[in-house]
C-alpha positions as CSV (number, residue, x, y, z in Angstrom):
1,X,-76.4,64.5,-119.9
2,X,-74.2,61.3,-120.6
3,X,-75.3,61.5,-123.8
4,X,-74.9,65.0,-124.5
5,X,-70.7,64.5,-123.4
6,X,-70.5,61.7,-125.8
7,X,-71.3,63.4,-128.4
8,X,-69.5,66.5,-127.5
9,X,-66.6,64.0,-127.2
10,X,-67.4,62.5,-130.6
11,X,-67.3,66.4,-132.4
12,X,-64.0,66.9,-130.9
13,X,-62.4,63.9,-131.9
14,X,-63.8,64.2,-135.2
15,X,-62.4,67.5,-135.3
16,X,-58.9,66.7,-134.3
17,X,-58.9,63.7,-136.6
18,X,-59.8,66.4,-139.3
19,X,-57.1,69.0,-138.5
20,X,-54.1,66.3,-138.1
21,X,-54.7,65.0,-141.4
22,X,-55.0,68.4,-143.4
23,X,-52.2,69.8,-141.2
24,X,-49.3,70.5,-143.4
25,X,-46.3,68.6,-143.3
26,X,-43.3,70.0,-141.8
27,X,-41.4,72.4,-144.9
28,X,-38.4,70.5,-146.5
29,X,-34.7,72.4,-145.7
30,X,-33.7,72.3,-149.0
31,X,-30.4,73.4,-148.3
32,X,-29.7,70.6,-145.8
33,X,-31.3,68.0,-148.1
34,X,-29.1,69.2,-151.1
35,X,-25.6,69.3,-149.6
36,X,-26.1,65.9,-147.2
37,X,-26.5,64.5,-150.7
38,X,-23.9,66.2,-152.9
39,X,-21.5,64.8,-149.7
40,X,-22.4,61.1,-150.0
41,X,-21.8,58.5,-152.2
42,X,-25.2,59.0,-153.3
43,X,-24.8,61.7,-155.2
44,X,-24.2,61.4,-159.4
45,X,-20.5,61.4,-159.1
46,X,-21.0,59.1,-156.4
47,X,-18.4,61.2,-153.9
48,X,-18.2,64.8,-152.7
49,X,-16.8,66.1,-155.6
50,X,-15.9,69.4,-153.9
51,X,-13.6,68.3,-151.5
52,X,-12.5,65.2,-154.0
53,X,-11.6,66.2,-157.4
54,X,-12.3,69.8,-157.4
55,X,-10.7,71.8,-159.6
56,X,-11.2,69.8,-162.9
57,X,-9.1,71.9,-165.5
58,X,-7.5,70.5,-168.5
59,X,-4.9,72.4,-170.2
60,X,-4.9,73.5,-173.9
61,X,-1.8,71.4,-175.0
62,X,-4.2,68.0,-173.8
63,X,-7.1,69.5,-175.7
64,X,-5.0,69.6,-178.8
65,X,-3.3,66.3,-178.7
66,X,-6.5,64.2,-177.8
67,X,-8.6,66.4,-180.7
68,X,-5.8,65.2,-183.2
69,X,-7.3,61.2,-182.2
70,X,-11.3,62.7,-181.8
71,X,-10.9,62.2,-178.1
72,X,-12.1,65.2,-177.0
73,X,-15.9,66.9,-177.3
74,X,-15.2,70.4,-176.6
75,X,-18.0,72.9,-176.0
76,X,-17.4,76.2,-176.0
77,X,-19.6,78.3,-174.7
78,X,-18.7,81.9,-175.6
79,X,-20.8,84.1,-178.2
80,X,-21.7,83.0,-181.4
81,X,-20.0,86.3,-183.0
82,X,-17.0,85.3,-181.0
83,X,-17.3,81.6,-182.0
84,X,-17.6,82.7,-186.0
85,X,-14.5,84.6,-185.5
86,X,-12.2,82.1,-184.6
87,X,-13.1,78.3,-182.4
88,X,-10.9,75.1,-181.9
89,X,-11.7,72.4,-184.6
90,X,-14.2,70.3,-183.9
91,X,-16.0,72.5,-181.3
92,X,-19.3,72.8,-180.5
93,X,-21.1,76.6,-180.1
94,X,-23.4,76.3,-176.6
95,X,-24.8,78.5,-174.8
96,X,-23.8,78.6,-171.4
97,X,-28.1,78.4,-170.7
98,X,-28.2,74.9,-173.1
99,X,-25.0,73.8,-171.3
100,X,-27.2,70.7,-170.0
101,X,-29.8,69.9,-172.4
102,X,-26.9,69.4,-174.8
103,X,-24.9,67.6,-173.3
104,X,-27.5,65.7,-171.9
105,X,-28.0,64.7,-176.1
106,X,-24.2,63.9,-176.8
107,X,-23.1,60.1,-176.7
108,X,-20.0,60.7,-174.8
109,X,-19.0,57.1,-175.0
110,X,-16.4,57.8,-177.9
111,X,-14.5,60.6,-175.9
112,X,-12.0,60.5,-173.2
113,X,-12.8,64.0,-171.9
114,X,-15.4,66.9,-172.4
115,X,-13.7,70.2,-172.7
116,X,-16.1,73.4,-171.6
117,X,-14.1,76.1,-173.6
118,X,-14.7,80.3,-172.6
119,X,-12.5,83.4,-173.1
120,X,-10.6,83.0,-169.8
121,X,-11.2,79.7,-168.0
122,X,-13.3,81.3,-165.3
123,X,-17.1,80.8,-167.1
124,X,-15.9,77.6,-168.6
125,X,-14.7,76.6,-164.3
126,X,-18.3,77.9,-162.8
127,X,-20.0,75.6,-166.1
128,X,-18.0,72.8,-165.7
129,X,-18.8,72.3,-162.2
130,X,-21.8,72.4,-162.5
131,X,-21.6,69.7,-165.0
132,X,-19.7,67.9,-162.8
133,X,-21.8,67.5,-159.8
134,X,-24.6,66.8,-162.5
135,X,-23.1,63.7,-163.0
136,X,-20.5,64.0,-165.9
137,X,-17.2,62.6,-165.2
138,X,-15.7,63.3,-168.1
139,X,-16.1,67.2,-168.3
140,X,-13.3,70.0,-167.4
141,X,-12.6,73.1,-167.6
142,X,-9.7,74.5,-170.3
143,X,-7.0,76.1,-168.4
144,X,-6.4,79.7,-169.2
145,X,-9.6,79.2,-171.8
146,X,-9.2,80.7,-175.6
147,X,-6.1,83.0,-174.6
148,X,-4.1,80.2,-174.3
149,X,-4.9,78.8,-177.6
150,X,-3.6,81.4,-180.0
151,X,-3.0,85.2,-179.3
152,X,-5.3,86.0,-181.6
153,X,-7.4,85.3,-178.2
154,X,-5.5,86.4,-175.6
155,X,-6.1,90.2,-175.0
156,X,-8.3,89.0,-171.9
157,X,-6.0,87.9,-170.0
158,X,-2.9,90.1,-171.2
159,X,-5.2,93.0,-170.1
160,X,-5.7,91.5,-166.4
161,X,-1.8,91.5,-165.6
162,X,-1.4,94.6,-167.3
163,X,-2.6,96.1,-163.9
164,X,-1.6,93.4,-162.1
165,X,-0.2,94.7,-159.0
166,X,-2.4,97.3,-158.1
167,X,-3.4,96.2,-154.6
168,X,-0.4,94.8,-153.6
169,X,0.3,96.6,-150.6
170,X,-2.9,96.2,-149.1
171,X,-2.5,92.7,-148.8
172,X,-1.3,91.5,-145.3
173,X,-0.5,88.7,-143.2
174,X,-2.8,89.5,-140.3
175,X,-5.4,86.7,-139.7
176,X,-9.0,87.0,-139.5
177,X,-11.0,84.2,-137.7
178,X,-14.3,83.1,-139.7
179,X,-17.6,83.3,-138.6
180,X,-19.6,81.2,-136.1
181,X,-21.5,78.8,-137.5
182,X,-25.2,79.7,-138.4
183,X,-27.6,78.6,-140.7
184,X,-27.6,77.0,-144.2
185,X,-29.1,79.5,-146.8
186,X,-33.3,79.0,-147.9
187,X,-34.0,77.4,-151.0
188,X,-37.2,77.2,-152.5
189,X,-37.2,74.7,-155.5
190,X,-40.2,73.2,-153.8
191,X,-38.7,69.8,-154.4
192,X,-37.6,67.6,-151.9
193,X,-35.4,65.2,-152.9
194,X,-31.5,66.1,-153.4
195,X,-31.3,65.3,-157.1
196,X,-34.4,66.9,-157.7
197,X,-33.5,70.2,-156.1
198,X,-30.0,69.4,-157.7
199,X,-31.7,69.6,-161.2
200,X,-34.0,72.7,-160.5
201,X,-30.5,74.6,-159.0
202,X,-28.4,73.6,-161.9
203,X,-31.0,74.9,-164.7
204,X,-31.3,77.7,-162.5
205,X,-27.9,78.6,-161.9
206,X,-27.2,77.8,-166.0
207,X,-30.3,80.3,-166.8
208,X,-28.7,83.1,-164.9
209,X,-24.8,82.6,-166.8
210,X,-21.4,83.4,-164.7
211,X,-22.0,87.3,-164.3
212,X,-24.3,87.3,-161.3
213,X,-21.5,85.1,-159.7
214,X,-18.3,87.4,-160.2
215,X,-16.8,90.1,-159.3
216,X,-14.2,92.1,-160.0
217,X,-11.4,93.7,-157.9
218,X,-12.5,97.7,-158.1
219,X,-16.0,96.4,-157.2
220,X,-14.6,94.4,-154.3
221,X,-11.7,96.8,-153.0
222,X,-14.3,99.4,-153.2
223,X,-16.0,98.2,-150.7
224,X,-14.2,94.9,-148.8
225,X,-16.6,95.5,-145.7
226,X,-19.6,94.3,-147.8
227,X,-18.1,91.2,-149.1
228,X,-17.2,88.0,-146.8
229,X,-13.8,87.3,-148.4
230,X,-12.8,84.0,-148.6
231,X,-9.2,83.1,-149.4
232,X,-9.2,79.7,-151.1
233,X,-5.5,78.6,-150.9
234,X,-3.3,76.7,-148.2
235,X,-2.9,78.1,-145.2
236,X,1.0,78.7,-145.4
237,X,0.2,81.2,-148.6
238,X,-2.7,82.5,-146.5
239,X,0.9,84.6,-144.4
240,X,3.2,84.7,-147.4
241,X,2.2,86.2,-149.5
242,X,-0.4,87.6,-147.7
243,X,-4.2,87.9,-148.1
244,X,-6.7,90.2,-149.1
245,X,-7.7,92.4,-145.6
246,X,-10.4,90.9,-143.1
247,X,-10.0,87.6,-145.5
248,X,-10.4,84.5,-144.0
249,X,-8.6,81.4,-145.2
250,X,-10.3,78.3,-146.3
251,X,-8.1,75.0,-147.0
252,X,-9.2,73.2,-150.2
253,X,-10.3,70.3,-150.2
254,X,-11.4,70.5,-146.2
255,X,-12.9,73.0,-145.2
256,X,-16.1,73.4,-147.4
257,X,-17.7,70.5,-145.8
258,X,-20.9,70.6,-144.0
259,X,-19.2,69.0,-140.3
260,X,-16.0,71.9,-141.1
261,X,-16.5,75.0,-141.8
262,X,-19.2,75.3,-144.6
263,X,-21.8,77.0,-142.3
264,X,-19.6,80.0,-141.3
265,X,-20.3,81.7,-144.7
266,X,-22.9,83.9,-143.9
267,X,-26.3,84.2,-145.6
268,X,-26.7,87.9,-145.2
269,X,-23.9,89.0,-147.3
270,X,-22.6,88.2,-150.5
271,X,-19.3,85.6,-150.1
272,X,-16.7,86.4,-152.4
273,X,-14.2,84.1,-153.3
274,X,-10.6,84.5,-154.7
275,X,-7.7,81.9,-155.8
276,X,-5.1,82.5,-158.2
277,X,-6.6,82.9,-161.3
278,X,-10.6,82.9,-160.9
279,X,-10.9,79.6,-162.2
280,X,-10.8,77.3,-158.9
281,X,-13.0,80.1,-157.4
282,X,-15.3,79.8,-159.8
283,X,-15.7,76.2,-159.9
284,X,-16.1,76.4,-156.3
285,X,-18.6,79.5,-156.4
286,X,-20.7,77.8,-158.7
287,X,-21.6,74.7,-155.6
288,X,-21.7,77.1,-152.8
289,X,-24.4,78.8,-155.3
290,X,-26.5,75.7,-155.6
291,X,-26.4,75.8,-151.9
292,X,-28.2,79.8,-152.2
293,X,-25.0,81.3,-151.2
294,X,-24.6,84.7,-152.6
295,X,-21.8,83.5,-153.5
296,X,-18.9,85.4,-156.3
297,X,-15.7,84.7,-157.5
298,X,-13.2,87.2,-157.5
299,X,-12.6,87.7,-161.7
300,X,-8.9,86.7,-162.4
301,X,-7.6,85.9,-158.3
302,X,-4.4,87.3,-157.4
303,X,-3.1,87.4,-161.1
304,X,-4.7,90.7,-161.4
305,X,-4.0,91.9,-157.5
306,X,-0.3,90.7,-156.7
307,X,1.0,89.5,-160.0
308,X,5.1,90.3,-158.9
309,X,5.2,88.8,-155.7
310,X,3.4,85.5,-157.3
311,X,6.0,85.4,-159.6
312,X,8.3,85.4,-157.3
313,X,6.8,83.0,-155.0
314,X,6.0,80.7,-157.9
315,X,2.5,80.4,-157.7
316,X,0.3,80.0,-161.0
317,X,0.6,82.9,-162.9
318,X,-0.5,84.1,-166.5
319,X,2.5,84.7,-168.8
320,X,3.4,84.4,-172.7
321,X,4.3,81.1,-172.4
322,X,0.9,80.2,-171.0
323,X,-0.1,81.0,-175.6
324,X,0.5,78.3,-177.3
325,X,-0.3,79.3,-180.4
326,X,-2.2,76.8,-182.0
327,X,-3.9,76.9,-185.6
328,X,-8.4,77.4,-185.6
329,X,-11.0,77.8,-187.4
């Protein structure tokens, strides 16, 4: 009988010895793993770059004067057709997809700065960040984009504050409180180290281009409910001049930290995003996407919602002087 136990002791030992070493190991939270890392000094730019440096935007006037001395690399990542038809000297024709493999094959040693080039500053923003985080220190976004360079270019832009003021008097000073904190979005990379899942996000992110993470004003006026808006400016502009309705107000530079108030944006509903001119939104969108956000930046910010009363509050607006009209190729 003794004997008998012993072995039945031995078979269930055996058997638990079995199951805990083919038991699999606890899933990775991507999403926790990726943005502890983008917020430490471990990270490529060795610093939160977010709530650091963020927006990175050069404007046209530097591009021109440091491409004069061979300064500059510029990449500009718009269409070949609309490349052919007009580009800055010197630039280089990417597509937005190849963004990092080509930079990746550039010696950037001779340049002071990398300028990523589009039709309105907003794609060039959303590429540039993701440059950015990737590592390269030297990369920004050209303010305004091509419509800035020459007016040949700028119909984009001109077209945006054409209608400018449509939804200024739905805009209000009436606060809305963000959301409780829940959880961090699910990646699924199946990497588990943060510069690993950083790479697999990045090519990701640069496979799927800008459009997935933009919207524009009908789309998000047509139905505000099914956005959580995200007003991306100071708090004392978040009153006056007002915000979009059931916005809530998000300071830059603090409040998109994971100990703030990064884990009120939901993961259930697309987060859009809006700042002046679409092109700090989009720099931001494009990290809160790496994080699986749904997120979208709101295509020209308040330029193409309350254009009057930014004038006459001061605030970054596009205007004729904004063209410089420089020569091209």
């Amino acid at each position: 009988m003794i004997k008998k136990t012993a072995i039945l002791w031995s078979i269930l030992f055996a058997s638990l010895l079995i199951f805990s070493c083919t038991k699999d190991p606890d899933p990775v939270n991507e999403a926790d793993v990726l943005v502890k890392y983008l917020e430490s000094a471990d990270s490529p730019l060795h610093k939160d770059f977010v709530n650091s440096d963020l927006p990175t935007i050069i404007a046209a006037d530097e591009v021109k004067t440091l491409n004069e001395t061979n300064q500059v690399y510029i990449i500009d990542i718009r269409t070949a057709a609309d490349f052919a038809l007009g580009h800055i000297k010197n630039a280089h024709n990417v597509a937005t997809a190849d963004a990092l493999t080509h930079i990746e094959g550039v010696n950037l040693t001779p340049f002071t700065k990398v300028a990523v080039v589009c039709y309105t500053g907003q794609t060039a923003g959303f590429v540039a960040s993701l440059l950015r985080i990737m590592g390269y220190d030297k990369v920004y976004s050209m303010k305004w984009g091509m419509c800035s360079w020459n007016s040949f270019f700028a119909s984009k832009w001109n077209t945006a504050i054409a209608t400018g003021n449509t939804y200024q008097a739905q805009f209000t000073a009436t606060e809305t409180a963000k959301a409780a904190k829940g959880a961090l979005p699910v990646l699924s990379t199946g990497k588990t180290t943060g510069l690993d899942i950083l790479k697999a996000r990045v090519n990701a992110l640069l496979a799927e281009g800008f459009t997935p993470a933009s919207v524009n004003t009908t789309t998000l006026f047509g139905n505000l409910t099914g956005y959580y808006v995200v007003n991306y400016w100071p708090a004392a502009q978040y009153t006056d001049p007002g915000h979009i309705p059931g916005s809530m107000q998000y300071t830059p530079k603090e409040s998109i930290k994971l100990a703030t108030d990064l884990m009120t944006l939901p993961t259930d509903k697309p987060v859009a995003v809006y700042c002046y001119t679409g092109q700090t939104s989009a720099f931001l969108v494009a990290y809160l996407r790496l994080l699986g956000y749904d997120a979208k930046s709101v295509l020209y910010g308040t330029n193409g919602m309350i254009y009057d009363k930014m004038v006459t509050k001061q605030m970054t607006v596009w205007n004729a002087a904004q063209i410089k009209g420089y020569t091209y190729e």
